[in-house]
C-alpha positions in Angstrom: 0.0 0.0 0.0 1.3 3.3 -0.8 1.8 6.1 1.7 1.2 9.9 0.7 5.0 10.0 0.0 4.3 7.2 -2.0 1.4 9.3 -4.7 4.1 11.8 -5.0 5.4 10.1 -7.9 2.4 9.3 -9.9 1.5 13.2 -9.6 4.8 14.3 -10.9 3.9 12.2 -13.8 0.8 14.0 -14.9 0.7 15.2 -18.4 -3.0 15.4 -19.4 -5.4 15.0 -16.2 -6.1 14.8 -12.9 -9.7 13.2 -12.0 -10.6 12.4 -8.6 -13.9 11.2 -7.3 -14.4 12.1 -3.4 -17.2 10.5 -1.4 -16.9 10.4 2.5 -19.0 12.8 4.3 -15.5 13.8 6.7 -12.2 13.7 6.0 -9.2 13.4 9.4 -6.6 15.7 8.2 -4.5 17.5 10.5 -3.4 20.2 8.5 -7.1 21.3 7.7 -8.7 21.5 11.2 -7.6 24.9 12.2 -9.1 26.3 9.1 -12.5 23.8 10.0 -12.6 25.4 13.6 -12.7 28.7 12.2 -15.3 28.6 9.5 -17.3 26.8 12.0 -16.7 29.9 14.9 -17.6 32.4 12.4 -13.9 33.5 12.4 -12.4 34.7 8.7 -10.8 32.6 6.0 -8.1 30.6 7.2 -4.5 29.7 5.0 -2.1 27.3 5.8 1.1 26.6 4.6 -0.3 23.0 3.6 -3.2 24.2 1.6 -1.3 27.0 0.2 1.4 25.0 -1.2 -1.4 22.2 -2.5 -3.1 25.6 -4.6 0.4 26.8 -5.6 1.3 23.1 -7.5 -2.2 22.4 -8.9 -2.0 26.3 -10.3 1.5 25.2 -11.8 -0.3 22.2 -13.3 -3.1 24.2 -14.8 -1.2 26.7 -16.3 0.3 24.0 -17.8 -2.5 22.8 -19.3 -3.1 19.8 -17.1 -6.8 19.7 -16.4 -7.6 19.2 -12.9 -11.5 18.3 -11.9 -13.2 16.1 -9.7 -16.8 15.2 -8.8 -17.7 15.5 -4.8 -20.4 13.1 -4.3 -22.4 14.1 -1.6 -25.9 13.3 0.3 -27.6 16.7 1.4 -28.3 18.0 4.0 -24.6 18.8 3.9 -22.4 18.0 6.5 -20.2 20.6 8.2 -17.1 19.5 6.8 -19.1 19.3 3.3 -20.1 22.8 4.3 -16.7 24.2 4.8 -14.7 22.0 1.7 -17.3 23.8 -0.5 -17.2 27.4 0.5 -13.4 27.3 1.5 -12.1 25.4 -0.7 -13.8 24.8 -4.0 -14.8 28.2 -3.9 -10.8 28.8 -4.4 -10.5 26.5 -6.2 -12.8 26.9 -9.2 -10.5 30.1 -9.3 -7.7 28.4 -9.9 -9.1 26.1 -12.5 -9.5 23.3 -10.6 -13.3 22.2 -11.1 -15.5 20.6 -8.8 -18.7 18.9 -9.8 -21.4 17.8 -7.1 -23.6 14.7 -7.1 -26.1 15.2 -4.8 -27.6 11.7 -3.9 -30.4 12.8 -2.1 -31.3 14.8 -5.5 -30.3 12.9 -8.0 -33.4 11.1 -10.0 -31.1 8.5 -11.1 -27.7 8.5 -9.5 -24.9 6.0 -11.6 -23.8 3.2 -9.8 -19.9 4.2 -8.4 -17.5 2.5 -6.4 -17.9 3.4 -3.0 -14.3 4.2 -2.1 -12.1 7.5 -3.1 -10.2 7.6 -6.2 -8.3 9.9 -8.3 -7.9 8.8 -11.8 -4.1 10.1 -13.8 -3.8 10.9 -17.0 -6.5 7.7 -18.0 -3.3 5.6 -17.2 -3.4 4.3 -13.5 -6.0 4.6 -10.6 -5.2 5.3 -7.2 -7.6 3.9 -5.1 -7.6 5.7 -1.7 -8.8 3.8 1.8 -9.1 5.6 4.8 -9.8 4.9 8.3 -13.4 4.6 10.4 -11.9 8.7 11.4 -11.7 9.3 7.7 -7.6 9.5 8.1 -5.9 9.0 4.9 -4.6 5.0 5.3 -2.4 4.3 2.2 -4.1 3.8 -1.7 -3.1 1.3 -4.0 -2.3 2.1 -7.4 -4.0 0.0 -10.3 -2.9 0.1 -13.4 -4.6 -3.2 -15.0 -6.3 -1.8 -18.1 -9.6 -3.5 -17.5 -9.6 -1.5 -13.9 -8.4 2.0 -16.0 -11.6 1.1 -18.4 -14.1 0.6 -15.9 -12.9 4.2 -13.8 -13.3 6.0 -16.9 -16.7 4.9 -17.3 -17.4 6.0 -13.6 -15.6 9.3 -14.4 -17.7 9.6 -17.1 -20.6 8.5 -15.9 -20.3 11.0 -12.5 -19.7 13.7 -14.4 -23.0 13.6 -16.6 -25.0 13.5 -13.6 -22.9 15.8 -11.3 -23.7 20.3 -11.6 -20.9 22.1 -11.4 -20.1 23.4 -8.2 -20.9 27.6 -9.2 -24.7 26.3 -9.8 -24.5 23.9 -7.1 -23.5 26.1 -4.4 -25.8 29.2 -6.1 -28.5 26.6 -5.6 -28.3 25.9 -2.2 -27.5 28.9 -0.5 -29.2 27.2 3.0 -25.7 26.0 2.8 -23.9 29.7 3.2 -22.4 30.0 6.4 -23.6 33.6 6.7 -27.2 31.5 6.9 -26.8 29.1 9.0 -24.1 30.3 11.1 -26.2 32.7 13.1 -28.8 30.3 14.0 -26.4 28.3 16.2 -25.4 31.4 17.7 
């Protein structure tokens, strides 16, 4: 199983596309829970040195004409993690040119079928299929690279992304997800 210096690689690799299909309702990262606290507490946008250095590379990689997009499946209401990834970080992110589309499961007339694991999907030549602990901690991914495997996540990718909305309408959509509306109700 590889370990996050392990993907390091198979990112500096990347000469076409970076896809990457997110489903748990929470992800354990350290380096994100100070920003999580704040949004939560009503405090102002938070950067790290982490995230800052994540939106640095992937605006290297666009402006290199790497595309980088992923579909955030989701099952409203939204979580408060869902909450804050979406108006924190995809938000800034769209602006860098890295798009997020959203399938909403609980609005979805006819959702695809998808794995249910995370997976990011490089350059339509190997799949990195992410496990994570009952926490949602990152626990190592395994890379496939059988061309059956590549086949059948391309079809997923394809297949989330015609039912996904982009994230702009998704989040215009929904603004009972806004922190400046919800925020002062638990005050």
């Amino acid at each position: 199983m590889l370990s996050e210096a392990g993907l390091d690689p198979y990112f500096d690799a990347i000469s076409r596309e970076a896809f990457r299909l997110e489903a748990l309702a929470a992800y354990a990262v350290a380096s994100e829970s100070a920003g999580l606290r704040a949004y939560l507490a009503g405090e102002p946008f938070q950067k790290s040195a982490a995230g800052q250095a994540f939106k640095d590379y992937v605006r290297s990689q666009v402006e290199a004409g790497i595309r980088w997009h992923r579909v955030r499946v989701v099952r409203g209401p939204l979580s408060d993690y869902e909450r804050w990834e979406c108006e924190w970080g995809y938000t800034v992110n769209e602006q860098l040119g890295y798009r997020t589309f959203v399938l909403d499961l609980a609005e979805a007339a006819d959702p695809p079928r998808l794995p249910d694991y995370d997976w990011w999907m490089l350059d339509e030549r190997v799949v990195l299929r992410f496990h994570y602990d009952e926490n949602g901690a990152f626990a190592g991914a395994d890379a496939l690279d059988d061309p059956g495997e590549i086949a059948g996540h391309r079809r997923y990718r394809d297949a989330a992304l015609a039912a996904a909305v982009p994230f702009p309408a998704y989040w215009a959509a929904h603004p009972q997800y806004w922190r400046q509306n919800w925020l002062p109700a638990r005050a």
